[in-house]
Every structure is written in structure tokens, then in C-alpha cells.
N, C-alpha and C positions, 0 to 999 in steps of 0.2 A: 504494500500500500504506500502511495507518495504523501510524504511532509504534506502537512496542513501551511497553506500560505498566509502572511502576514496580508492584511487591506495595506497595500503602499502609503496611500493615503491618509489613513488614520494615523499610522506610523510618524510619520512627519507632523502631525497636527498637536498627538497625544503623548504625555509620556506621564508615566508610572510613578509615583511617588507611594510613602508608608501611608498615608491617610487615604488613599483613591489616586485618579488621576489627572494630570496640571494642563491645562488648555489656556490659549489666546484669546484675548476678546476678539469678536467679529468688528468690522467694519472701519477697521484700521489700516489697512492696506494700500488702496489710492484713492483719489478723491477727496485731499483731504484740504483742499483748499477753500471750502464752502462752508466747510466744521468750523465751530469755533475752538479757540485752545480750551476753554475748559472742558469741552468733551472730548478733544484729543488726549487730554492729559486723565481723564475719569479710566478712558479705555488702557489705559499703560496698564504693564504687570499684567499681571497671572490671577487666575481662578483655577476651583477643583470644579470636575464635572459634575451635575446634580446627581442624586440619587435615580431619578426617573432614566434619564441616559446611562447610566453605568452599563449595566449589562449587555448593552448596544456598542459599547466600546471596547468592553471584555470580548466580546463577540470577534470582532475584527481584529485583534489584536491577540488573538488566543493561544498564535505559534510560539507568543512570549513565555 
């Protein structure tokens, strides 16, 4: 039977920490010249995934 694949993508977005695991805010990326600074600056840093996504995440990420 072949290895279980990693979602590439998830891989890149999520990573694995003791408490759950650590994700990007969304809508940081481009486009940011319309944003005001205080919500570019809200978006910095890291969040854990909720509770509800977890196992959506474990899912993709299972080859870990």
C-alpha cells in the first residue's frame, strides 16, 4: 500500500504546535493599499485554529 500524502497546501499554510495548530490571518496578502494601518497591523501575528476546523486540518495533514 503507498504512503498517505500530505495536502501540499495545508502544509504551507498550517503548522503544528503543543496546544493545536498556528495559522495566518487571511486577507493580508495584496491589496493592501485600500486597508487602513490599523487593520493591517490587527491582522499581524498568528492565531490557533478553532476547535470547529481542527479535524479538517488533522485530516490533511495526517502523513505528519
Amino acid at each position: 500500500m503507498s504512503k498517505a500524502k500530505v495536502h501540499s497546501g495545508a502544509a504551507k499554510r498550517f503548522k503544528k504546535t503543543a496546544s493545536g495548530y498556528k495559522r495566518k490571518s487571511a486577507y493580508k496578502s495584496h491589496i493592501l493599499t485600500k486597508m487602513t494601518t490599523k487593520r493591517k497591523r490587527q491582522l499581524r501575528g498568528t492565531n490557533l485554529v478553532t476547535a470547529a476546523d481542527k479535524p479538517g486540518v488533522e485530516r490533511m495533514l495526517r502523513a505528519n
